[in-house]
MMTF fields as JSON, N, C-alpha, C and O atoms, coordinates in Angstrom:
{
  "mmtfVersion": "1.0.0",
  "mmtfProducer": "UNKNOWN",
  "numBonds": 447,
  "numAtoms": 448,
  "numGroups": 112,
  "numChains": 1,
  "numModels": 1,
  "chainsPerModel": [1],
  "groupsPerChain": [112],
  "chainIdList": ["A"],
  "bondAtomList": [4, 2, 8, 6, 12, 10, 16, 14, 20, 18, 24, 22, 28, 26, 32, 30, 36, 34, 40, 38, 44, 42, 48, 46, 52, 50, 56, 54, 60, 58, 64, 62, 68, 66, 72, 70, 76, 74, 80, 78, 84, 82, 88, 86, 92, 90, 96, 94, 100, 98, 104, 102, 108, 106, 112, 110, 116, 114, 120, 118, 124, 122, 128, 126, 132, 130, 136, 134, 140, 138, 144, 142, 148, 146, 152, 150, 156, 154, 160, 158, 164, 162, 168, 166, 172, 170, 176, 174, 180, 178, 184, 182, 188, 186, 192, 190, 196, 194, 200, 198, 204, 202, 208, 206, 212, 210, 216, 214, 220, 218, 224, 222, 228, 226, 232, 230, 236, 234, 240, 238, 244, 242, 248, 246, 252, 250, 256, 254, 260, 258, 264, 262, 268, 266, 272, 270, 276, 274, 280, 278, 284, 282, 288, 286, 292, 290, 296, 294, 300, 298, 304, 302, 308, 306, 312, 310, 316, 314, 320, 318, 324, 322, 328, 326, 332, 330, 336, 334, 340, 338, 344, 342, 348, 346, 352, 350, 356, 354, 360, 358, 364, 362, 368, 366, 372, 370, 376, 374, 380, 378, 384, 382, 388, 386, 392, 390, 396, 394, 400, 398, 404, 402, 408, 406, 412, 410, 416, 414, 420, 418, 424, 422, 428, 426, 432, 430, 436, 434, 440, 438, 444, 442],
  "bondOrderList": [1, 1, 1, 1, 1, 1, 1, 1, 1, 1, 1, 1, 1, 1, 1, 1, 1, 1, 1, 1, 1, 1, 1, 1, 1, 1, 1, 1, 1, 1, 1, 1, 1, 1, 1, 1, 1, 1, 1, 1, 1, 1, 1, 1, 1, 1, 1, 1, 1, 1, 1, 1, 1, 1, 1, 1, 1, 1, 1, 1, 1, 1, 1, 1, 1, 1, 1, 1, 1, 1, 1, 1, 1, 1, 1, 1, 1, 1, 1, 1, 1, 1, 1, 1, 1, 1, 1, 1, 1, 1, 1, 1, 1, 1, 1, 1, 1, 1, 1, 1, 1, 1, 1, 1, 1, 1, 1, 1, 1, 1, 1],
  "groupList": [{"groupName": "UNK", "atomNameList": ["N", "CA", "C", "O"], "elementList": ["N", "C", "C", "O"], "formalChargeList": [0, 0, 0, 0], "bondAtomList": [1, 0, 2, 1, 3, 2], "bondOrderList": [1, 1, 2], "singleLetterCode": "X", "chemCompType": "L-PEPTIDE LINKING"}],
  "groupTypeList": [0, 0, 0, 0, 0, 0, 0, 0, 0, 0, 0, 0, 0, 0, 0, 0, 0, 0, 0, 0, 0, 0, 0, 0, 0, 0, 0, 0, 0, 0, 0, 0, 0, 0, 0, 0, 0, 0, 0, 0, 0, 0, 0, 0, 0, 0, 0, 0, 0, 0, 0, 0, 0, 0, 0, 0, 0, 0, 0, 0, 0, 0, 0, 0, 0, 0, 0, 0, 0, 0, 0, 0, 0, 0, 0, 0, 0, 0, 0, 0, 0, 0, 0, 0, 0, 0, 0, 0, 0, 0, 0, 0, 0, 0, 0, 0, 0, 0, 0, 0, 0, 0, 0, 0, 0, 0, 0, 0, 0, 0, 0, 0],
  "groupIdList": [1, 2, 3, 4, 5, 6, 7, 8, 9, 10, 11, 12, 13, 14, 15, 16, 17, 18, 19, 20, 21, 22, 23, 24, 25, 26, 27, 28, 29, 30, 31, 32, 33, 34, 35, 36, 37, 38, 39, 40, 41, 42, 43, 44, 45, 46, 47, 48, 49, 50, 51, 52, 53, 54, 55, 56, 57, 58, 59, 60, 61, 62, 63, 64, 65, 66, 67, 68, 69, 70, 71, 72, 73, 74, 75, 76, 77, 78, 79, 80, 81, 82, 83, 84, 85, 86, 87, 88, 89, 90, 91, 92, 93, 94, 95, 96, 97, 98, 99, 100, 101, 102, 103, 104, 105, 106, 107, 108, 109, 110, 111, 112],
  "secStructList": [7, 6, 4, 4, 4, 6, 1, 1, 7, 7, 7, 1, 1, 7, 7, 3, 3, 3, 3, 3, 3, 3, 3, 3, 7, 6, 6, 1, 1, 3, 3, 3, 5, 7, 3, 3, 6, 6, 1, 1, 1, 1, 6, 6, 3, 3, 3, 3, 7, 7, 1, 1, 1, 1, 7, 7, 7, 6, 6, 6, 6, 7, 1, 7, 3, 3, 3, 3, 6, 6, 1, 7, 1, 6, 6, 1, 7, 5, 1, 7, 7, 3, 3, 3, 3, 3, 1, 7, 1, 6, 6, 1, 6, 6, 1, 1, 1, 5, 2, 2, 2, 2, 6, 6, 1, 7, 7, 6, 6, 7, 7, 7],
  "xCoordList": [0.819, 0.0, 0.859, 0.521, 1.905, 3.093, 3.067, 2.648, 3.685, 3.911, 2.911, 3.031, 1.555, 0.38, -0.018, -0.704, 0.352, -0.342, 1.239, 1.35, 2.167, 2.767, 2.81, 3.425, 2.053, 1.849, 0.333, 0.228, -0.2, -1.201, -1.77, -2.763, -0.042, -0.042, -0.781, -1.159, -1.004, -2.522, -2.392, -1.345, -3.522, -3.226, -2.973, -3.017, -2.483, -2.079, -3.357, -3.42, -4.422, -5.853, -6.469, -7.572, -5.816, -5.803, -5.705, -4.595, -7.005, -6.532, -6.787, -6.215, -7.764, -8.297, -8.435, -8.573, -8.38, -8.718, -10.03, -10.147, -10.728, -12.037, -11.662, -10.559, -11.877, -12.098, -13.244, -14.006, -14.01, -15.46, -15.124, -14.066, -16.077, -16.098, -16.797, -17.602, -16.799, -17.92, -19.194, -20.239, -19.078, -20.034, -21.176, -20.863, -22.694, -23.216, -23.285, -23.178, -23.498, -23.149, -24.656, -25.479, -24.499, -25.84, -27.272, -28.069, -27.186, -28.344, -28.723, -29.548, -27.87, -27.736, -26.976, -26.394, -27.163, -25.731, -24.353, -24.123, -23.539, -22.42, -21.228, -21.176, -20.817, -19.464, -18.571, -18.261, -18.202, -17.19, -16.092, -16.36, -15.245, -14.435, -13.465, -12.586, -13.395, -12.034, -11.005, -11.219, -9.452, -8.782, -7.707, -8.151, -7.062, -5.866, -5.155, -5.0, -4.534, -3.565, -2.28, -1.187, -2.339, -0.686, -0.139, 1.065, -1.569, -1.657, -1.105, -0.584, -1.385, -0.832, 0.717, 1.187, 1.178, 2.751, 3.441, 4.536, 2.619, 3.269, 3.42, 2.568, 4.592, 5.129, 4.075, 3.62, 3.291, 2.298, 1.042, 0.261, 0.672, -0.54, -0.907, -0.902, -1.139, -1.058, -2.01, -3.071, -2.365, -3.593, -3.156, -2.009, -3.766, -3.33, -4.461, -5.691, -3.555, -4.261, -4.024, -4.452, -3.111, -2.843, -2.277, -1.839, -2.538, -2.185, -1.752, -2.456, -0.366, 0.341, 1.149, 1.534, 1.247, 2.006, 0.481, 0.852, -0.597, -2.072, -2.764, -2.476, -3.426, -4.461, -5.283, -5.567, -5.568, -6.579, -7.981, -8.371, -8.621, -9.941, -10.89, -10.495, -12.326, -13.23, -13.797, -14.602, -13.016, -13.802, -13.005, -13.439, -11.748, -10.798, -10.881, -10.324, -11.7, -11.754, -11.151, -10.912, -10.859, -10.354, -11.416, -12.566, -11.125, -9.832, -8.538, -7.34, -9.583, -8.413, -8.784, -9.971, -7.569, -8.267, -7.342, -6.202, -7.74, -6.974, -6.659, -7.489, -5.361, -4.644, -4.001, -2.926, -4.672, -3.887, -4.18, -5.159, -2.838, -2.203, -3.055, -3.742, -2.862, -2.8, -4.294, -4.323, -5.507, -6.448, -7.382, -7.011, -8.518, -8.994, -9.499, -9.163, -9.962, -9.897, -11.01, -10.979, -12.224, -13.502, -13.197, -13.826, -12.064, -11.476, -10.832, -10.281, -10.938, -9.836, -11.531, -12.358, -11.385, -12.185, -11.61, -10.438, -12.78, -12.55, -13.687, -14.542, -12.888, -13.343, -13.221, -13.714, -12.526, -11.747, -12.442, -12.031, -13.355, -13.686, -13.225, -13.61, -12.213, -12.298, -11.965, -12.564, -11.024, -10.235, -10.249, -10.257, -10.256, -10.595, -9.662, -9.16, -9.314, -8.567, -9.714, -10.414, -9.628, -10.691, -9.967, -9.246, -10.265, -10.172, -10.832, -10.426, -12.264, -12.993, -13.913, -13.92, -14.596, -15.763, -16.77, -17.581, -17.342, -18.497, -19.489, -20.318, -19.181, -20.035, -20.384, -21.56, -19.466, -19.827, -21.075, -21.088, -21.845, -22.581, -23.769, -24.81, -23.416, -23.859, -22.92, -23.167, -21.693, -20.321, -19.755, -19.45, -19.771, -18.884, -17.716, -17.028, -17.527, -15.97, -16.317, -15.364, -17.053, -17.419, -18.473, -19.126, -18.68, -20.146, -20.958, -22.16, -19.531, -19.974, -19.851, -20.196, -19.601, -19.812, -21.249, -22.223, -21.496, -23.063, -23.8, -24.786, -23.734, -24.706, -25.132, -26.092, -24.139, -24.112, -23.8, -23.766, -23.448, -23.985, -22.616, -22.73, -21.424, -20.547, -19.341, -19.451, -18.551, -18.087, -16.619, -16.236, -16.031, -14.226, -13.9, -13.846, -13.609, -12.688, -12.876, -12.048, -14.302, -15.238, -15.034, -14.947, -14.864, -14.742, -15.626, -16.295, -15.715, -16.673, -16.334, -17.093],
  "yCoordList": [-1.191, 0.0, 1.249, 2.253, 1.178, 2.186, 2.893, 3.975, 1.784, 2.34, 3.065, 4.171, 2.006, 2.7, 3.749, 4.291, 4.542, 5.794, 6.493, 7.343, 6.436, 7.195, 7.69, 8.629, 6.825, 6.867, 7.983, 8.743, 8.019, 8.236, 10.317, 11.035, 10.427, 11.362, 12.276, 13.339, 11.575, 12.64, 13.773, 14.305, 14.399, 16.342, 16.134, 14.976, 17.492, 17.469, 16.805, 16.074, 17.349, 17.141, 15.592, 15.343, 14.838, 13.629, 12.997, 12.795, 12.599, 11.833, 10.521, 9.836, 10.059, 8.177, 7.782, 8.455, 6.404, 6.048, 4.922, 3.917, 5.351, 4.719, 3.045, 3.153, 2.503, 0.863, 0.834, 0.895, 0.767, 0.19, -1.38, -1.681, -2.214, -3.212, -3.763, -2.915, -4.966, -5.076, -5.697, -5.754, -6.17, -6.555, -5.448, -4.422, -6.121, -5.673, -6.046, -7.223, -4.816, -5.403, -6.352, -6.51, -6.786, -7.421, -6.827, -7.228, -5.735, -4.813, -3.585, -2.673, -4.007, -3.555, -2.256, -1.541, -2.184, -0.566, -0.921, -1.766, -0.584, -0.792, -1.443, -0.759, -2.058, -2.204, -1.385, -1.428, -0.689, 0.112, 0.171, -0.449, 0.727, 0.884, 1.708, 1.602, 2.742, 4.022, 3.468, 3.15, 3.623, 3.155, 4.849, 5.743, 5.163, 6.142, 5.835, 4.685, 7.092, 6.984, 6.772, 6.621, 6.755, 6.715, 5.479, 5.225, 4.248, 3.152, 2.195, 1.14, 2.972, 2.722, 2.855, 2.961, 2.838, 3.181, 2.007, 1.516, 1.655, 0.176, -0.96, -1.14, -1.695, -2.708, -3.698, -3.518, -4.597, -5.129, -4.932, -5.521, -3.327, -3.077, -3.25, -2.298, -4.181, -4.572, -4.695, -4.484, -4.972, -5.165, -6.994, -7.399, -7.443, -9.313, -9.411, -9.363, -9.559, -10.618, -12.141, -12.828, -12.542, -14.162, -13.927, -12.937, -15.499, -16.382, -17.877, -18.804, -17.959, -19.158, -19.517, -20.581, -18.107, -18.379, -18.285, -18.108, -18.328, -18.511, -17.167, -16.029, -17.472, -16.209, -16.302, -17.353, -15.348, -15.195, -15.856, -15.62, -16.552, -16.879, -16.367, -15.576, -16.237, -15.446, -15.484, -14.699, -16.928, -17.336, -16.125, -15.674, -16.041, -15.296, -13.514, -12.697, -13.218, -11.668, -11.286, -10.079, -11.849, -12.146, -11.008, -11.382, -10.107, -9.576, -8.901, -9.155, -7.835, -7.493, -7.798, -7.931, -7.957, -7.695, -7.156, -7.616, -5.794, -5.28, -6.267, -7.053, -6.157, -6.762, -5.806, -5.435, -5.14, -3.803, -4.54, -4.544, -5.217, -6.022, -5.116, -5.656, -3.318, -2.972, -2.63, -2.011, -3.441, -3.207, -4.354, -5.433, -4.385, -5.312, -6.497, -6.121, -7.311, -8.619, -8.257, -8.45, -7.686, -7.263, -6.087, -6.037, -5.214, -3.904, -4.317, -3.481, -5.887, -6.009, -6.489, -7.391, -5.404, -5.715, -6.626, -6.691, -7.442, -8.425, -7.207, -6.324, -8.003, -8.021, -6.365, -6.13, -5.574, -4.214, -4.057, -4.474, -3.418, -2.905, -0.805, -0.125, -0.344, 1.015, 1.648, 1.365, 2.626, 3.366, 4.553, 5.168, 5.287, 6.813, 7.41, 6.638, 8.565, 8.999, 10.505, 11.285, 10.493, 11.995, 12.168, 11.368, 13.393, 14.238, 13.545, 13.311, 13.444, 13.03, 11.695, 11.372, 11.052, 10.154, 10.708, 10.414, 11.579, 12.431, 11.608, 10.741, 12.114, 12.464, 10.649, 10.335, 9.617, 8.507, 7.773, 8.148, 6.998, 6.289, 6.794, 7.251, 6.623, 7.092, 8.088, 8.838, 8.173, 9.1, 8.397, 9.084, 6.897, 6.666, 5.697, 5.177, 5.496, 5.336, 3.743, 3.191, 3.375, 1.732, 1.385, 1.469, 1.076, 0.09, -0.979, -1.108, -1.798, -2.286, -0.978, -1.264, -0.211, 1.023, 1.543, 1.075, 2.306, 2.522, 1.654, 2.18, 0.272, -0.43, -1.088, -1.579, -0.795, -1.412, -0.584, -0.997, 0.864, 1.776, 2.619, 3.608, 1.853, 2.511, 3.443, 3.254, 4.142, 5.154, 4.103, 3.122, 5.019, 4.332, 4.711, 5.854, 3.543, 2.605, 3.214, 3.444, 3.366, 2.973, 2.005, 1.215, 1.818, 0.201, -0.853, -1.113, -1.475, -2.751, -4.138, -5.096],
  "zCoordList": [0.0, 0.0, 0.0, -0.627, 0.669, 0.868, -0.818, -1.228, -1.481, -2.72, -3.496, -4.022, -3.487, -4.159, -3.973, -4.84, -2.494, -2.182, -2.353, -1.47, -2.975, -2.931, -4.707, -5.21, -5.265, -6.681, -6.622, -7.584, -6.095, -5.545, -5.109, -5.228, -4.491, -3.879, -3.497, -3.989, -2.252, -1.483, -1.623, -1.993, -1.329, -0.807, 0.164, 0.579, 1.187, 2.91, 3.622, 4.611, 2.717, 3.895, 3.918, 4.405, 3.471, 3.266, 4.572, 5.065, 5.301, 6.365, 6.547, 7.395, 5.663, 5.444, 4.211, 3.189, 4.394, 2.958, 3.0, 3.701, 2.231, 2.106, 1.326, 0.789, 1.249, 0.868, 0.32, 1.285, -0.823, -1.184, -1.684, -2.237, -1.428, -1.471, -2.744, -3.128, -3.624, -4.468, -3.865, -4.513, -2.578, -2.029, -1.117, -0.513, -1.282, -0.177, 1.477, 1.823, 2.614, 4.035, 3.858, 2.957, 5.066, 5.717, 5.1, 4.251, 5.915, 6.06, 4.565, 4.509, 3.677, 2.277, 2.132, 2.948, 0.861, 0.532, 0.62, 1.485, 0.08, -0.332, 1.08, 2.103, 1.04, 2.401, 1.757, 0.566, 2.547, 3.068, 4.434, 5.463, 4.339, 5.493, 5.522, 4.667, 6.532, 6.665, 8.104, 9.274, 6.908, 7.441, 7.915, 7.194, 8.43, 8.777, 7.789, 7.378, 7.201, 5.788, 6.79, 6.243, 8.077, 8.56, 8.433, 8.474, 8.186, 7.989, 7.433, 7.796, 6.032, 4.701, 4.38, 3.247, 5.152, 5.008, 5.791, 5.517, 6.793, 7.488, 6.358, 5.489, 6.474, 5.814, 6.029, 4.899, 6.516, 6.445, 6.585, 7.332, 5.193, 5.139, 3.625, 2.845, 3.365, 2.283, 1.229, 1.817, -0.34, -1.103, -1.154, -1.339, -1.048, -1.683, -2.731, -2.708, -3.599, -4.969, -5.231, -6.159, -4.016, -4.277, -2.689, -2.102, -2.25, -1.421, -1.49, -1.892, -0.99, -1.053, -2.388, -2.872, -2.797, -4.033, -5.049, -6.209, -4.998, -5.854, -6.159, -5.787, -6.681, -6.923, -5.699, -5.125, -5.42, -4.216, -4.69, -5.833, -3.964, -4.508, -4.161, -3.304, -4.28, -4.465, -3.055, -2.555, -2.32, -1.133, 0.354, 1.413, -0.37, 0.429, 0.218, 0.951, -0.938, -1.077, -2.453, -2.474, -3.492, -4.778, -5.649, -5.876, -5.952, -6.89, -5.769, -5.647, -4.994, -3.939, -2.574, -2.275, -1.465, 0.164, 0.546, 0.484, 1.135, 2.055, 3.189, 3.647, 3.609, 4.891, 5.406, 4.936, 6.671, 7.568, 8.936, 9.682, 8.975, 10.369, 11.519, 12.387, 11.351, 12.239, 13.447, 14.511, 12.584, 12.261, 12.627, 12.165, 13.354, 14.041, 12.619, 11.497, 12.682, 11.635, 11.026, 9.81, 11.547, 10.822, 9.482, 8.424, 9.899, 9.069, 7.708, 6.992, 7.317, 6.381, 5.378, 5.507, 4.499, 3.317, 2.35, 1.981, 1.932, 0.786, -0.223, -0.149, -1.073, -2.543, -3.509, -4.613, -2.763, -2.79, -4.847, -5.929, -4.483, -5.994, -6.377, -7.327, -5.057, -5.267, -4.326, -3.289, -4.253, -3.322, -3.176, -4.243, -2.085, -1.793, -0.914, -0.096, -0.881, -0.556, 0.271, -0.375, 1.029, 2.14, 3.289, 3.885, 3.548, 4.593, 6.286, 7.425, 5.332, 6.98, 6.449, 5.261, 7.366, 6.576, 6.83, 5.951, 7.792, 8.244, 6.951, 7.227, 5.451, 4.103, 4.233, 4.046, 4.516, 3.904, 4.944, 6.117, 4.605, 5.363, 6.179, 5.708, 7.68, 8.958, 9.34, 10.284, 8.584, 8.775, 10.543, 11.517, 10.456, 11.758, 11.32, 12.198, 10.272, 9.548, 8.757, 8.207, 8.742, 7.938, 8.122, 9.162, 7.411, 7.395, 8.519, 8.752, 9.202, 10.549, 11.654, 12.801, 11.524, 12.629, 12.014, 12.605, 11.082, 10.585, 11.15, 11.668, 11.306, 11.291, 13.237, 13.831, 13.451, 14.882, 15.665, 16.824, 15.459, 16.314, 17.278, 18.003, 16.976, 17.811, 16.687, 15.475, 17.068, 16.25, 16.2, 16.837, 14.952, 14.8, 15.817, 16.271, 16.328, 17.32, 18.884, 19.766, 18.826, 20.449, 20.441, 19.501, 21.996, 22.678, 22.647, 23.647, 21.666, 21.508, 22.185, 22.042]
}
Protein backbone atom coordinates (compact mmCIF):
# COMPACT_ATOMS: atom_id res chain seq x y z
CA UNK A 1 0.00 0.00 0.00
CA UNK A 2 3.09 2.19 0.87
CA UNK A 3 3.91 2.34 -2.72
CA UNK A 4 0.38 2.70 -4.16
CA UNK A 5 -0.34 5.79 -2.18
CA UNK A 6 2.77 7.20 -2.93
CA UNK A 7 1.85 6.87 -6.68
CA UNK A 8 -1.20 8.24 -5.54
CA UNK A 9 -0.04 11.36 -3.88
CA UNK A 10 -2.52 12.64 -1.48
CA UNK A 11 -3.23 16.34 -0.81
CA UNK A 12 -2.08 17.47 2.91
CA UNK A 13 -5.85 17.14 3.89
CA UNK A 14 -5.80 13.63 3.27
CA UNK A 15 -6.53 11.83 6.36
CA UNK A 16 -8.30 8.18 5.44
CA UNK A 17 -8.72 6.05 2.96
CA UNK A 18 -12.04 4.72 2.11
CA UNK A 19 -12.10 0.86 0.87
CA UNK A 20 -15.46 0.19 -1.18
CA UNK A 21 -16.10 -3.21 -1.47
CA UNK A 22 -17.92 -5.08 -4.47
CA UNK A 23 -20.03 -6.55 -2.03
CA UNK A 24 -23.22 -5.67 -0.18
CA UNK A 25 -23.15 -5.40 4.03
CA UNK A 26 -25.84 -7.42 5.72
CA UNK A 27 -28.34 -4.81 6.06
CA UNK A 28 -27.74 -3.55 2.28
CA UNK A 29 -25.73 -0.57 0.53
CA UNK A 30 -22.42 -0.79 -0.33
CA UNK A 31 -19.46 -2.20 2.40
CA UNK A 32 -17.19 0.11 3.07
CA UNK A 33 -14.43 0.88 5.49
CA UNK A 34 -12.03 4.02 6.66
CA UNK A 35 -8.78 3.16 7.44
CA UNK A 36 -5.87 6.14 8.78
CA UNK A 37 -3.56 6.98 5.79
CA UNK A 38 -0.69 6.71 8.56
CA UNK A 39 -1.66 3.15 7.99
CA UNK A 40 -0.83 2.72 4.70
CA UNK A 41 2.75 3.18 5.01
CA UNK A 42 3.27 0.18 7.49
CA UNK A 43 5.13 -2.71 5.81
CA UNK A 44 2.30 -5.13 6.45
CA UNK A 45 -0.54 -3.08 5.14
CA UNK A 46 -1.06 -4.57 2.28
CA UNK A 47 -3.59 -5.16 -1.10
CA UNK A 48 -3.33 -9.31 -1.68
CA UNK A 49 -4.26 -10.62 -4.97
CA UNK A 50 -2.84 -14.16 -4.28
CA UNK A 51 -2.19 -16.38 -1.42
CA UNK A 52 0.34 -19.16 -1.05
CA UNK A 53 2.01 -18.38 -4.03
CA UNK A 54 -2.07 -18.51 -5.85
CA UNK A 55 -4.46 -16.21 -6.92
CA UNK A 56 -6.58 -15.20 -4.22
CA UNK A 57 -9.94 -16.88 -4.51
CA UNK A 58 -13.23 -15.45 -4.47
CA UNK A 59 -13.80 -17.34 -1.13
CA UNK A 60 -10.80 -15.30 0.43
CA UNK A 61 -11.75 -11.67 -1.08
CA UNK A 62 -10.35 -12.15 -4.78
CA UNK A 63 -9.83 -9.58 -6.89
CA UNK A 64 -8.41 -7.49 -3.94
CA UNK A 65 -8.27 -7.69 0.16
CA UNK A 66 -6.97 -5.28 2.06
CA UNK A 67 -4.64 -6.76 4.89
CA UNK A 68 -3.89 -3.80 7.57
CA UNK A 69 -2.20 -6.02 10.37
CA UNK A 70 -2.80 -2.97 12.24
CA UNK A 71 -6.45 -3.21 12.26
CA UNK A 72 -8.99 -5.31 14.04
CA UNK A 73 -9.90 -8.62 11.64
CA UNK A 74 -13.50 -7.26 10.82
CA UNK A 75 -11.48 -3.90 9.07
CA UNK A 76 -9.84 -6.01 6.38
CA UNK A 77 -12.19 -5.71 3.32
CA UNK A 78 -12.55 -8.42 0.79
CA UNK A 79 -13.34 -8.02 -2.54
CA UNK A 80 -11.75 -4.21 -2.79
CA UNK A 81 -13.69 -2.90 -5.99
CA UNK A 82 -12.30 1.02 -5.27
CA UNK A 83 -10.24 3.37 -3.32
CA UNK A 84 -10.60 6.81 -1.79
CA UNK A 85 -8.57 9.00 -0.56
CA UNK A 86 -10.69 11.99 2.14
CA UNK A 87 -10.17 14.24 4.59
CA UNK A 88 -12.99 13.03 6.98
CA UNK A 89 -15.76 10.15 6.58
CA UNK A 90 -18.50 12.43 8.24
CA UNK A 91 -20.03 12.46 4.10
CA UNK A 92 -19.83 8.51 3.90
CA UNK A 93 -22.58 6.29 5.36
CA UNK A 94 -23.86 7.09 8.96
CA UNK A 95 -20.32 9.10 8.78
CA UNK A 96 -18.88 6.67 11.76
CA UNK A 97 -15.97 5.34 9.55
CA UNK A 98 -17.42 1.73 7.94
CA UNK A 99 -20.15 0.09 7.39
CA UNK A 100 -19.97 -2.29 10.55
CA UNK A 101 -19.81 1.02 12.63
CA UNK A 102 -23.06 2.52 10.59
CA UNK A 103 -24.71 -0.43 11.29
CA UNK A 104 -24.11 -1.41 14.88
CA UNK A 105 -23.99 1.78 16.31
CA UNK A 106 -20.55 2.51 17.81
CA UNK A 107 -18.09 5.15 16.25
CA UNK A 108 -14.23 4.33 14.80
CA UNK A 109 -12.69 2.60 17.32
CA UNK A 110 -15.24 2.97 20.45
CA UNK A 111 -14.74 0.20 22.68
CA UNK A 112 -16.67 -2.75 21.51
Amino acid sequence: MADLLALATPTPEAAWVVFYSLAEGPEGGRYYDCHPIANMSHPTTVLAYEMNGQPLSETYGAPLRLRDEIELGFKQVKWVAAIELVASFEHLGAGQGGYNEDQEFYGYRAPI
